[in-house]
N, C-alpha and C positions, 0 to 999 in steps of 0.2 A: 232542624229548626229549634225555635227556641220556645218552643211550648206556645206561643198567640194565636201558630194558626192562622183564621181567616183575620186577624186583626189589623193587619198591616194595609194601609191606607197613604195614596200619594207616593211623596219620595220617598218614605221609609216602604213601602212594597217593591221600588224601584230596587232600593239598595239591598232589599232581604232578595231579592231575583236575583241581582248580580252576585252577592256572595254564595249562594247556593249553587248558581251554574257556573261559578269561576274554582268552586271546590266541587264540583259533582261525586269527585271520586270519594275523596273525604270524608264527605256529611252520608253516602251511599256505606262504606266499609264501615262509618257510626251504626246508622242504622241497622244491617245486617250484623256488626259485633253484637248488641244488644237485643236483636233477636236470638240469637243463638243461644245469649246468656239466659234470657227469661226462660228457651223452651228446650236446654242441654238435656233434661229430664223425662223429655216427651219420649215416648216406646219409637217412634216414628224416627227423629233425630239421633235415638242410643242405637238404631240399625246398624249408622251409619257413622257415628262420631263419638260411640263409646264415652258420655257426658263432656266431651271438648267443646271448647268454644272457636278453636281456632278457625280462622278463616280462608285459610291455604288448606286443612281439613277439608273443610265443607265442599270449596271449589273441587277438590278430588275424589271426593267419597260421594257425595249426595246427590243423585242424577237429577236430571230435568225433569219434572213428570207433568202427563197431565189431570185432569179433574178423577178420569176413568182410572189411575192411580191410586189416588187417596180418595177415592168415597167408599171405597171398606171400612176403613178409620172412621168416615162420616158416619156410616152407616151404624157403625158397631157403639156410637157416642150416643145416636138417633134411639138406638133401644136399649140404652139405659146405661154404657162401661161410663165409666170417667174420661173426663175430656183431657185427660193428661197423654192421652191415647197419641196429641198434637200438638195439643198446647199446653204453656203451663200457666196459664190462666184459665179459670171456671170457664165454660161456652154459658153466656146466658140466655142464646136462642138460636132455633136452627129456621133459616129462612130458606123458602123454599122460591126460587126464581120463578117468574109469569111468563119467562121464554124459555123455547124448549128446544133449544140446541140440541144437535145430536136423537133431537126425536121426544127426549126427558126432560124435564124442570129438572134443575139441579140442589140439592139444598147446600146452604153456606151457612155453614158455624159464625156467629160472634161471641166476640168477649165486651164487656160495660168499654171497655177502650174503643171499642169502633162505634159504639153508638154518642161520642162525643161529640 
């Protein structure tokens, strides 16, 4: 997208729809190249992609996980490491979920980008 977000109103949301699900792949391999870039540095991503960005990399090297995966990371941010642990932007809060999947609340890192 182009940075407006929720601003698309009428036919111009019409048209930002179409062009995003008529390129899915596109604006999706945008998206994921540019994470990559931002978090080549994170301990979590160097496991597995030695600071690459490549995205044929990633798709090989980086398994699927789920939450019970990465909440050591979570956890080890929670009591004090750097949040470079995942991300390469500062975490500026760690939120702790009101449902308790799996039996536990789960806590979820942000960075100032998700709270826009």
């Amino acid at each position: 997208m182009d940075g407006k977000k929720l601003e698309y109103k009428g036919e111009d949301a019409l048209k930002e729809i179409e062009k995003l699900t008529t390129t899915a792949r596109d604006v999706q391999y945008g998206i994921l190249k540019e994470i990559l870039k931002r978090n080549a540095e994170t301990e979590y991503l160097n496991k597995y992609m030695n600071g690459s960005i490549d995205v044929s990399q990633f798709k090989r090297c980086v398994p699927v996980i789920t939450y019970k995966n990465i909440y050591p990371y979570i956890q080890r941010i929670a009591n004090g490491e750097d949040s470079s642990l995942i991300t390469g932007q500062p975490i500026t809060e760690i939120l702790c979920s009101s449902g308790t999947s799996a039996g536990e609340p789960k806590l979820t890192p942000s960075i100032a980008e998700d709270l826009d």
